[in-house]
PDB file of N, CA, C and O in Angstrom:
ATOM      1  N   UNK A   1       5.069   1.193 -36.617  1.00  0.00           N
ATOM      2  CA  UNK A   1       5.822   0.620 -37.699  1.00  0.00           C
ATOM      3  C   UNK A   1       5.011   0.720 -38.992  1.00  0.00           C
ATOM      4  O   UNK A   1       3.832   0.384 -38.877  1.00  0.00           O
ATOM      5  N   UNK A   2       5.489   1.185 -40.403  1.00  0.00           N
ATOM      6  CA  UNK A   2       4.870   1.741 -41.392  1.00  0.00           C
ATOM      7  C   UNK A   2       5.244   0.096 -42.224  1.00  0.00           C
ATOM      8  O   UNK A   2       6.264  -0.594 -42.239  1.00  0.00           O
ATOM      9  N   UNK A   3       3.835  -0.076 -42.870  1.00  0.00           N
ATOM     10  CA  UNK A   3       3.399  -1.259 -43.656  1.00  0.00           C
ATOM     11  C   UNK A   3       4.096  -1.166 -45.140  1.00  0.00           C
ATOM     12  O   UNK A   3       3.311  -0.816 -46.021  1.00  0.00           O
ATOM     13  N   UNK A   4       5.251  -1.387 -45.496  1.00  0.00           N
ATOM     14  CA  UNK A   4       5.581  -1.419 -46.525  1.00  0.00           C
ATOM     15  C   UNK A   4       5.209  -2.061 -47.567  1.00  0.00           C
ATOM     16  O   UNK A   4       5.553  -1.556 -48.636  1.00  0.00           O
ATOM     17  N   UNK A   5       4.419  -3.332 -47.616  1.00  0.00           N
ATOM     18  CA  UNK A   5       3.986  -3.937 -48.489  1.00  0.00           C
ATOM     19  C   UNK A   5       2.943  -3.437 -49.309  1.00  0.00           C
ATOM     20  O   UNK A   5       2.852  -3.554 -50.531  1.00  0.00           O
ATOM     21  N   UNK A   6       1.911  -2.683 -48.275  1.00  0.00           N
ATOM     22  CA  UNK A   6       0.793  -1.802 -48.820  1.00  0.00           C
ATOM     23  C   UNK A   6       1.370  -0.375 -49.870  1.00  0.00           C
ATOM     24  O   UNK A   6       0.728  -0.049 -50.868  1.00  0.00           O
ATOM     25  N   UNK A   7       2.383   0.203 -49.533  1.00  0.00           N
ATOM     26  CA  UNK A   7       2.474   1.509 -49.914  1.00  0.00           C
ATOM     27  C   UNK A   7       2.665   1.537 -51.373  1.00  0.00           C
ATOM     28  O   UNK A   7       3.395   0.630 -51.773  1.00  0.00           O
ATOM     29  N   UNK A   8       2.041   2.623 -52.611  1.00  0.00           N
ATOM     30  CA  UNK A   8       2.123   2.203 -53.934  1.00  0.00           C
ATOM     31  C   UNK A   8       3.780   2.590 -54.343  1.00  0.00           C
ATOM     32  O   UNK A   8       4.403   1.920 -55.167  1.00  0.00           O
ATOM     33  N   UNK A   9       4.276   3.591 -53.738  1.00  0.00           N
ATOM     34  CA  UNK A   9       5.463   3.836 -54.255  1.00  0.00           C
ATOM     35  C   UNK A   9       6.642   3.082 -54.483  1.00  0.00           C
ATOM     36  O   UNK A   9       7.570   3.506 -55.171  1.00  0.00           O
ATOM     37  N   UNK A  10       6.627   1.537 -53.705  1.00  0.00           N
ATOM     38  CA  UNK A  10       7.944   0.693 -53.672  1.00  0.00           C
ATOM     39  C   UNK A  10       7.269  -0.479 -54.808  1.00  0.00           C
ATOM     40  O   UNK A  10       6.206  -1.082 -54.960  1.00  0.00           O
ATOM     41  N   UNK A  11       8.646  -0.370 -55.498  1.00  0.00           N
ATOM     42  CA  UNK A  11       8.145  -1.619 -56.159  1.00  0.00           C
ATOM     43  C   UNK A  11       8.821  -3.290 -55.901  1.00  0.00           C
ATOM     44  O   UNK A  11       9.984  -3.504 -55.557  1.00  0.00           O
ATOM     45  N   UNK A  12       8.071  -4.048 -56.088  1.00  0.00           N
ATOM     46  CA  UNK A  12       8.770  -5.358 -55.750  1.00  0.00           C
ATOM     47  C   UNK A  12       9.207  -5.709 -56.417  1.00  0.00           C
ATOM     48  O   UNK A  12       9.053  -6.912 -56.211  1.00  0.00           O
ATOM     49  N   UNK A  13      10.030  -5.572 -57.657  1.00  0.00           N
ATOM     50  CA  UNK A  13      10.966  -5.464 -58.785  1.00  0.00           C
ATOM     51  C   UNK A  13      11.856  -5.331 -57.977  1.00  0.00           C
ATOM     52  O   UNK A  13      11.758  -4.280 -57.342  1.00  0.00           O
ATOM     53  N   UNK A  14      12.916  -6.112 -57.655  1.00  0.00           N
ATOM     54  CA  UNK A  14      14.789  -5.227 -57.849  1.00  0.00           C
ATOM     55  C   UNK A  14      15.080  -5.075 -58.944  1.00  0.00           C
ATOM     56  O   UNK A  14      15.744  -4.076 -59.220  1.00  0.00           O
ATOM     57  N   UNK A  15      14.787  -5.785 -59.743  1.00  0.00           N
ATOM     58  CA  UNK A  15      15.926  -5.336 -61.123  1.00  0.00           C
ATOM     59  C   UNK A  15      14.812  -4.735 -62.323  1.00  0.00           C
ATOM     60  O   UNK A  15      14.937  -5.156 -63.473  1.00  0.00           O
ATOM     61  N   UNK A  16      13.817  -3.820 -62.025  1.00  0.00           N
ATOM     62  CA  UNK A  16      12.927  -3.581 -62.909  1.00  0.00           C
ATOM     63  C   UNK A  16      13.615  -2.497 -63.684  1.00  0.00           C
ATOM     64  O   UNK A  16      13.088  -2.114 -64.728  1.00  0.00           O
ATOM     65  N   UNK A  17      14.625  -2.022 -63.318  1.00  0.00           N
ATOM     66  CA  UNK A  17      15.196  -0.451 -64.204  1.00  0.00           C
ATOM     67  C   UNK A  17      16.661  -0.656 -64.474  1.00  0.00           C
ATOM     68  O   UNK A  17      17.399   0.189 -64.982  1.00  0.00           O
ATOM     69  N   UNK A  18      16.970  -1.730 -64.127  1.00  0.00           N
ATOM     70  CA  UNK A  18      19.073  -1.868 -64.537  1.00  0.00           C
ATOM     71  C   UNK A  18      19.164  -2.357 -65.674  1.00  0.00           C
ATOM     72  O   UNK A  18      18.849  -3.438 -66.171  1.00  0.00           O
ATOM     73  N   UNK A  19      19.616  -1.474 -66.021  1.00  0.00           N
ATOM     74  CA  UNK A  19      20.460  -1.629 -67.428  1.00  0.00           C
ATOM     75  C   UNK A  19      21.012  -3.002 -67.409  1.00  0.00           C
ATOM     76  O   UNK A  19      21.528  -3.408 -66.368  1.00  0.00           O
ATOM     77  N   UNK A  20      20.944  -3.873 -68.619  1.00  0.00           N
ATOM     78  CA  UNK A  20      21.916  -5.087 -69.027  1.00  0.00           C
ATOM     79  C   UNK A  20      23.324  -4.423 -68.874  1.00  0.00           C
ATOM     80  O   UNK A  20      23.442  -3.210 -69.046  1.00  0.00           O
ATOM     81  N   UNK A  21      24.398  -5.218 -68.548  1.00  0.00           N
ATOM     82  CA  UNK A  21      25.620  -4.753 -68.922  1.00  0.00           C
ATOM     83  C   UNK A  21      25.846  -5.435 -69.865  1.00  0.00           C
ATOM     84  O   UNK A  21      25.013  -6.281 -70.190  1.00  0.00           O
ATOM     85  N   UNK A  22      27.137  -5.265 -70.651  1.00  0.00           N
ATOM     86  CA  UNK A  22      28.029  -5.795 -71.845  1.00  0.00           C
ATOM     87  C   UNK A  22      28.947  -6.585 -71.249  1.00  0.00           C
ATOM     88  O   UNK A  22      29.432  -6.175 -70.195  1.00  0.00           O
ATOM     89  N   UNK A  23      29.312  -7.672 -71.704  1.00  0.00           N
ATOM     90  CA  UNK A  23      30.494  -8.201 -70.785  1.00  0.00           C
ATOM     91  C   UNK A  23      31.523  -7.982 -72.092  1.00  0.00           C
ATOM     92  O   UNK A  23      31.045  -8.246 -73.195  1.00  0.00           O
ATOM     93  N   UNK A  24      32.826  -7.541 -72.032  1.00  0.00           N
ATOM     94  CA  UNK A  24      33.897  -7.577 -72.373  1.00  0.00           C
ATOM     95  C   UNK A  24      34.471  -8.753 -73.033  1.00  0.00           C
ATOM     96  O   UNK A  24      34.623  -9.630 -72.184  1.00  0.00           O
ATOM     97  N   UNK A  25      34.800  -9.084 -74.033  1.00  0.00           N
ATOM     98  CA  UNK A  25      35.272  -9.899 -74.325  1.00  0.00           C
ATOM     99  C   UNK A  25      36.576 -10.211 -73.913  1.00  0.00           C
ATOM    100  O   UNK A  25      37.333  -9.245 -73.821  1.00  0.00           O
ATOM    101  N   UNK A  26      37.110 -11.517 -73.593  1.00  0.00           N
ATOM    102  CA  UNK A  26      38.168 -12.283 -73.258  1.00  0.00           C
ATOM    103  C   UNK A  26      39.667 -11.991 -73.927  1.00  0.00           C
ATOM    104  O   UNK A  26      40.192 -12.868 -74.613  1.00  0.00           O
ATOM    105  N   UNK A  27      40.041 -11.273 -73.795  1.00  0.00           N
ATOM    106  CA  UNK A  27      41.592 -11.213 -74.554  1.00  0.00           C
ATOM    107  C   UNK A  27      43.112 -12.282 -73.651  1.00  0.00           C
ATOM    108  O   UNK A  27      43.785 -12.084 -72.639  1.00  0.00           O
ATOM    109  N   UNK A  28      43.088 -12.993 -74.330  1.00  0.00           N
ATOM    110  CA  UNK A  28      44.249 -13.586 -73.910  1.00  0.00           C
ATOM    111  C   UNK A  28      45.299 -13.106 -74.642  1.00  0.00           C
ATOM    112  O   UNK A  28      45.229 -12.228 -75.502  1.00  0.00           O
ATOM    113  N   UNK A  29      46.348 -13.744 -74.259  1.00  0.00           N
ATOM    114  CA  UNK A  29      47.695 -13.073 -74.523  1.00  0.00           C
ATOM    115  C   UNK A  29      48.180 -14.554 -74.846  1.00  0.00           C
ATOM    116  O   UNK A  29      48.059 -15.692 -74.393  1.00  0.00           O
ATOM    117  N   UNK A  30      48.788 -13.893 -75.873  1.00  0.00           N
ATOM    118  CA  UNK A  30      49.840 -15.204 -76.865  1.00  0.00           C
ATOM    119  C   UNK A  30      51.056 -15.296 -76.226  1.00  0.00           C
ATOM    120  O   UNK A  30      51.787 -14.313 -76.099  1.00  0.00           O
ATOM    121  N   UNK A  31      51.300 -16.248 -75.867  1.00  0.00           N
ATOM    122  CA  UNK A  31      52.553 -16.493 -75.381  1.00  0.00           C
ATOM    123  C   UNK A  31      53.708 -16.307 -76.250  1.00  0.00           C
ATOM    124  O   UNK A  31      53.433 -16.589 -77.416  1.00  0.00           O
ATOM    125  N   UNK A  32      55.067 -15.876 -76.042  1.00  0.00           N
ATOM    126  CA  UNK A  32      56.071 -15.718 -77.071  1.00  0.00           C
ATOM    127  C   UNK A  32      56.442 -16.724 -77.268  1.00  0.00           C
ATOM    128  O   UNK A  32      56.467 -17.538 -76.344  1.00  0.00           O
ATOM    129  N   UNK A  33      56.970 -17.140 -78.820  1.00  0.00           N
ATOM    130  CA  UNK A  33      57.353 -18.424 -79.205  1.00  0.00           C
ATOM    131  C   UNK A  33      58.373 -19.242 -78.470  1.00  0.00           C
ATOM    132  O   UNK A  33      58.354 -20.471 -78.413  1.00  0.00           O
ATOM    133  N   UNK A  34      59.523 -18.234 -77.752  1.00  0.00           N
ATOM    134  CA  UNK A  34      60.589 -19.381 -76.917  1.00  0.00           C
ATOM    135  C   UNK A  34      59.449 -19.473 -75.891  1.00  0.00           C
ATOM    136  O   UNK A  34      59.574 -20.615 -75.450  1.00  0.00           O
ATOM    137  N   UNK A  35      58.525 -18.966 -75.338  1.00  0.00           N
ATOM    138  CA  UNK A  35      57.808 -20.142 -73.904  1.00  0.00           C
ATOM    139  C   UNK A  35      57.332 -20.965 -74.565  1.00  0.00           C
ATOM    140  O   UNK A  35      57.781 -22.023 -74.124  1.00  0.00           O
ATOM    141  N   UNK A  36      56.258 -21.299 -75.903  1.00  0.00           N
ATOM    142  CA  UNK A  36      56.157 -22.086 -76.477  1.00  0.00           C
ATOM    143  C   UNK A  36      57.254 -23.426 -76.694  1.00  0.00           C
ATOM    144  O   UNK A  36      57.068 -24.622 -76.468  1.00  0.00           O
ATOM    145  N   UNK A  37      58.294 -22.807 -77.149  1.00  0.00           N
ATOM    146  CA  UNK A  37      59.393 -23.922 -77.520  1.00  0.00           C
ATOM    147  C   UNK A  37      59.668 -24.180 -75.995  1.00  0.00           C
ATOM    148  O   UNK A  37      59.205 -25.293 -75.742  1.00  0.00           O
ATOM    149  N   UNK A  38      60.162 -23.685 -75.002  1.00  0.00           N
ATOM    150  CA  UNK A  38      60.344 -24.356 -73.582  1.00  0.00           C
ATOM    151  C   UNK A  38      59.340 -25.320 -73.193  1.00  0.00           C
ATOM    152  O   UNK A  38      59.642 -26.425 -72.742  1.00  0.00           O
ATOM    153  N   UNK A  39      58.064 -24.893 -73.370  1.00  0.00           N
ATOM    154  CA  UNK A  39      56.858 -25.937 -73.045  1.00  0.00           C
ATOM    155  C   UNK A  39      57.098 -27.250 -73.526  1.00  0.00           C
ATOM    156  O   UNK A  39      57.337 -28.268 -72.876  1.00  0.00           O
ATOM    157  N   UNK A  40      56.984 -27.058 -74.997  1.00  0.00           N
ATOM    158  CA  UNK A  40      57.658 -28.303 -75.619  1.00  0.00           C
ATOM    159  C   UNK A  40      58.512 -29.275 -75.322  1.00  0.00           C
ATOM    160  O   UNK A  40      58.411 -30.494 -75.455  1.00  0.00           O
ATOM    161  N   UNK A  41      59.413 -28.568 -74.882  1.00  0.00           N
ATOM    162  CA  UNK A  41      60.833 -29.259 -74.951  1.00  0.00           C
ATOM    163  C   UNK A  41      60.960 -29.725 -73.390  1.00  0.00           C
ATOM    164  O   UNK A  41      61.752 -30.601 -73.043  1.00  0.00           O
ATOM    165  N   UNK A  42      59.955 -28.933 -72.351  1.00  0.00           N
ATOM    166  CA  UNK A  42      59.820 -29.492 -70.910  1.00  0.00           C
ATOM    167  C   UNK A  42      58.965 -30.927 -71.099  1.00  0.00           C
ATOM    168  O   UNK A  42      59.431 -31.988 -70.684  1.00  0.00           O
ATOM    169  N   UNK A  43      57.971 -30.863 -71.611  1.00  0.00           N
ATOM    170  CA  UNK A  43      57.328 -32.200 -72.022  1.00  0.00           C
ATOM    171  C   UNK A  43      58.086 -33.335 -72.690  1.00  0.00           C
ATOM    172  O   UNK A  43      57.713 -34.494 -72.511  1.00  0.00           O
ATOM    173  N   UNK A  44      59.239 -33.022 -73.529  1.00  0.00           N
ATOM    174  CA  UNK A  44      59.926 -33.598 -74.066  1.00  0.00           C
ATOM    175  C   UNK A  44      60.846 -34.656 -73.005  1.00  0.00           C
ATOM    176  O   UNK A  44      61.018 -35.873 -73.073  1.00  0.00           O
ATOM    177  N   UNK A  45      61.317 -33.695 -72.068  1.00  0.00           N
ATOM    178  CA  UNK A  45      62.123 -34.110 -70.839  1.00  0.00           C
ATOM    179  C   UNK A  45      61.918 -34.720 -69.969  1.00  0.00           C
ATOM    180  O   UNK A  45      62.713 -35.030 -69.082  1.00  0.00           O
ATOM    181  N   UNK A  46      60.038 -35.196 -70.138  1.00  0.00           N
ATOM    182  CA  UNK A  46      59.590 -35.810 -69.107  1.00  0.00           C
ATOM    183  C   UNK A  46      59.562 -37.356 -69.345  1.00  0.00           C
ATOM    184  O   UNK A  46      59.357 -38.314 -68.600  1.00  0.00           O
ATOM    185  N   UNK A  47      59.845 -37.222 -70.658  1.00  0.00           N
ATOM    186  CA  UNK A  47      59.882 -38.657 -71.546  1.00  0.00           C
ATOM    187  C   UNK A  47      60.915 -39.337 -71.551  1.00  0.00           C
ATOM    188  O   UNK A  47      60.998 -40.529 -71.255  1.00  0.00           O
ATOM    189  N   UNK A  48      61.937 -38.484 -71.953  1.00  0.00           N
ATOM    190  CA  UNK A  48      63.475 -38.982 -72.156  1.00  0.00           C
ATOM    191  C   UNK A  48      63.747 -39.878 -71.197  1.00  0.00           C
ATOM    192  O   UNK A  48      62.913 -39.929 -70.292  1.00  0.00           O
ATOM    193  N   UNK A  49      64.828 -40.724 -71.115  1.00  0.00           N
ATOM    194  CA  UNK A  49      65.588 -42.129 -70.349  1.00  0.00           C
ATOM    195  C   UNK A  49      66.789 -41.660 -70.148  1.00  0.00           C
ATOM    196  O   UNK A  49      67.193 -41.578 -68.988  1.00  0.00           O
ATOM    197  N   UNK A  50      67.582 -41.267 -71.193  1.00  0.00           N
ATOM    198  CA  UNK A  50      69.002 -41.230 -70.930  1.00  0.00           C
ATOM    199  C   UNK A  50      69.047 -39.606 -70.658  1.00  0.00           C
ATOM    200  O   UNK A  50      68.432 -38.661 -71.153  1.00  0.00           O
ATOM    201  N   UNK A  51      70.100 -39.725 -69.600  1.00  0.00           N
ATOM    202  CA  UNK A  51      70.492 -38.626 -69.331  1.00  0.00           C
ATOM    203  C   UNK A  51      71.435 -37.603 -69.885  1.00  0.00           C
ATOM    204  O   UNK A  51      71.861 -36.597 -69.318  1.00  0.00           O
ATOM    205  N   UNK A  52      71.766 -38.180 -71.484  1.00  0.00           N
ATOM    206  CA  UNK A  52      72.474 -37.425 -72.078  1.00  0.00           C
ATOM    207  C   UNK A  52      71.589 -36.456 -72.790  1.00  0.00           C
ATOM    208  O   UNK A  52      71.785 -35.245 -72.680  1.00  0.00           O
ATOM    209  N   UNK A  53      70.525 -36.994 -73.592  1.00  0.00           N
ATOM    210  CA  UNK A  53      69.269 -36.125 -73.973  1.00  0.00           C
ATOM    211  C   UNK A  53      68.769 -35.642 -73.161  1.00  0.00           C
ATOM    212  O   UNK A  53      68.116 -34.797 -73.773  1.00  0.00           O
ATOM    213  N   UNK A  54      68.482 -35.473 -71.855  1.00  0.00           N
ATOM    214  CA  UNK A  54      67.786 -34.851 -70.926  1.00  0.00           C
ATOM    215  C   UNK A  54      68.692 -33.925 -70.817  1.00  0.00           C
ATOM    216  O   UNK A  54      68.195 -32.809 -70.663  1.00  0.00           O
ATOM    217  N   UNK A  55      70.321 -33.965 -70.846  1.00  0.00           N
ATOM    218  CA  UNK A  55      70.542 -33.024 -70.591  1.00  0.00           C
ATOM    219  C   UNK A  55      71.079 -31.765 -71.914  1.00  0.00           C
ATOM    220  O   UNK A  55      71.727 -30.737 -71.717  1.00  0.00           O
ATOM    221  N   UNK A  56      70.702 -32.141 -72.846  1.00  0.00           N
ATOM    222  CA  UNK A  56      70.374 -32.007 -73.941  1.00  0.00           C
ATOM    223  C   UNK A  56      69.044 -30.512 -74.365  1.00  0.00           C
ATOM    224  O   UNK A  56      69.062 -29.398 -74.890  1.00  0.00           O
ATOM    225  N   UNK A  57      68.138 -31.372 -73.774  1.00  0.00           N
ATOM    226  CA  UNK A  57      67.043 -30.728 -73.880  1.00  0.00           C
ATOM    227  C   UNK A  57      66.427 -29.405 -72.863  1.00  0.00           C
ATOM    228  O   UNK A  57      65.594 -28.514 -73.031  1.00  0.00           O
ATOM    229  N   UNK A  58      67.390 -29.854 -71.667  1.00  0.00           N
ATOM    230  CA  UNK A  58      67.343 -28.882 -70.411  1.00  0.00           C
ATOM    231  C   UNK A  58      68.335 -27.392 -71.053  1.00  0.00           C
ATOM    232  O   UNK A  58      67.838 -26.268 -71.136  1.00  0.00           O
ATOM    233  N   UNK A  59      69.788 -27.726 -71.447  1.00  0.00           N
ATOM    234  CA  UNK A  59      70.165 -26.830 -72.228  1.00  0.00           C
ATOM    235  C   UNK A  59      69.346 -26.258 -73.438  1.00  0.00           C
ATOM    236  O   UNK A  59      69.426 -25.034 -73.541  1.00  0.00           O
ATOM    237  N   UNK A  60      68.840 -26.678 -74.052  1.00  0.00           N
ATOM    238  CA  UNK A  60      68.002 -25.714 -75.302  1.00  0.00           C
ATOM    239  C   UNK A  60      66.745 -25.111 -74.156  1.00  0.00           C
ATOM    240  O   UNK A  60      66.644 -23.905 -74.376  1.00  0.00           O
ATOM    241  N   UNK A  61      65.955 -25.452 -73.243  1.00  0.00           N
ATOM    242  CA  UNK A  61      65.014 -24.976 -72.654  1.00  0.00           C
ATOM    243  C   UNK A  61      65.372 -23.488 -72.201  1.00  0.00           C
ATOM    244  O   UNK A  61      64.658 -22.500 -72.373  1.00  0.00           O
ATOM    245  N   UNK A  62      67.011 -23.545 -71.399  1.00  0.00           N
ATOM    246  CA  UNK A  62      67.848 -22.556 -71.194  1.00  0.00           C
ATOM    247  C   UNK A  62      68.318 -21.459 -72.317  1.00  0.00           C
ATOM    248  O   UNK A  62      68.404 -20.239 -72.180  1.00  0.00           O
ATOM    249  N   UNK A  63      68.583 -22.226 -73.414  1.00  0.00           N
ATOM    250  CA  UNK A  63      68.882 -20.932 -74.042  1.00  0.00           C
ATOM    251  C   UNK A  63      67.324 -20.346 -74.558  1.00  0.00           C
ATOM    252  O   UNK A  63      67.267 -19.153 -74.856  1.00  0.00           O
ATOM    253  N   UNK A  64      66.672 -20.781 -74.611  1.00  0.00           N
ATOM    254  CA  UNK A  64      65.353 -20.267 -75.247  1.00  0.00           C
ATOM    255  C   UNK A  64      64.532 -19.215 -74.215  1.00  0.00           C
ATOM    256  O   UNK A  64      63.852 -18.296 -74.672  1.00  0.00           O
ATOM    257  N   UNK A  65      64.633 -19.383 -73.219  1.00  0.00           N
ATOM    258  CA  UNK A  65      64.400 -18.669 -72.219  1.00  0.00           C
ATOM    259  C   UNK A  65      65.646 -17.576 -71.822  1.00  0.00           C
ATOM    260  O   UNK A  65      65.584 -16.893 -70.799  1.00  0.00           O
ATOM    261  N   UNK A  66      66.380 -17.532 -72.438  1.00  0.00           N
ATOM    262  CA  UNK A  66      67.739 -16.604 -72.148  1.00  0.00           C
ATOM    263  C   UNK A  66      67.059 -16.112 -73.156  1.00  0.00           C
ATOM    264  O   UNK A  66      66.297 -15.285 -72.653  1.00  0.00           O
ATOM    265  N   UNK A  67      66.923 -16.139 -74.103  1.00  0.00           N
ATOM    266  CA  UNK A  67      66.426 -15.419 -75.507  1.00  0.00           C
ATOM    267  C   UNK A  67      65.411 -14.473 -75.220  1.00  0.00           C
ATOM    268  O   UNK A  67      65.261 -13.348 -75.696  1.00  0.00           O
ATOM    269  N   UNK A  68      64.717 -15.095 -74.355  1.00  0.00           N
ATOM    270  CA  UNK A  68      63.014 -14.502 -74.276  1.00  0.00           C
ATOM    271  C   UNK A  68      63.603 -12.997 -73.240  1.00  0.00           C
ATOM    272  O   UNK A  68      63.103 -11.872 -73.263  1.00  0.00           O
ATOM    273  N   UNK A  69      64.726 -13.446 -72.449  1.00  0.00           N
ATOM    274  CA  UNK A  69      64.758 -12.632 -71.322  1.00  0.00           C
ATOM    275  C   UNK A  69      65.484 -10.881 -72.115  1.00  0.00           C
ATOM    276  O   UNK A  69      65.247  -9.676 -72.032  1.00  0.00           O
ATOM    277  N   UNK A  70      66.582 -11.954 -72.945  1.00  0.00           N
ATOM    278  CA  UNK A  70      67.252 -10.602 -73.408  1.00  0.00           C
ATOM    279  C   UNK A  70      66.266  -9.500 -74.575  1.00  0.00           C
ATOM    280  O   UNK A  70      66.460  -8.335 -74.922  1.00  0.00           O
ATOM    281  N   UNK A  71      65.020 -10.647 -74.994  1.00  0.00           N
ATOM    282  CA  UNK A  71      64.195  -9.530 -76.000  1.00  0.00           C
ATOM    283  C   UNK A  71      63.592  -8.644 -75.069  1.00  0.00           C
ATOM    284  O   UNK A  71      63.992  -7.486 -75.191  1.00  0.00           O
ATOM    285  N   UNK A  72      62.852  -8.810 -74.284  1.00  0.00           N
ATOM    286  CA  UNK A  72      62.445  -8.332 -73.144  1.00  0.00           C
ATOM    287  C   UNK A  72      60.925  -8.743 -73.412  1.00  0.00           C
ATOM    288  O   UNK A  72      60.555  -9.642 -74.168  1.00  0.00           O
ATOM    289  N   UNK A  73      59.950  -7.731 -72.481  1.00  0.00           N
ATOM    290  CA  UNK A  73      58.469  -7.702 -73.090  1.00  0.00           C
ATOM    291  C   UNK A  73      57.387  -6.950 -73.691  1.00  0.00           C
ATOM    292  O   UNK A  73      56.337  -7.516 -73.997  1.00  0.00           O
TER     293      UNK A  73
END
């Protein structure tokens, strides 16, 4: 069995020759304004009491998201 610790050619460095990498910066993606306005208006719904505004607010959530669907992406 050959003594690796002795031999000059290995070095006990792992990382004595790797390059740093770059890390990429983070790109998020903006949400389109009707998910925005749905967000809203879902939070809104969580508040409401009467069920005439709730159902109120469930319809605009709907058309705003019908909107988003027919622009496309």
């Amino acid at each position: 069995m050959e003594n690796f610790i002795s031999t000059p050619e290995i070095s006990g460095d792992l990382f004595e020759k790797l390059p740093l990498r770059q890390r990429a910066p983070v790109v998020r993606a903006v949400p389109p304004p009707e998910l925005i306005t749905a967000r809203v208006l879902c939070r809104q719904l969580r508040r409401k009491v009467a069920p005439r505004d709730k159902q109120r607010i469930a319809h605009l959530i709907c058309l705003n998201l019908l909107s988003m669907l027919r622009r496309g992406s």
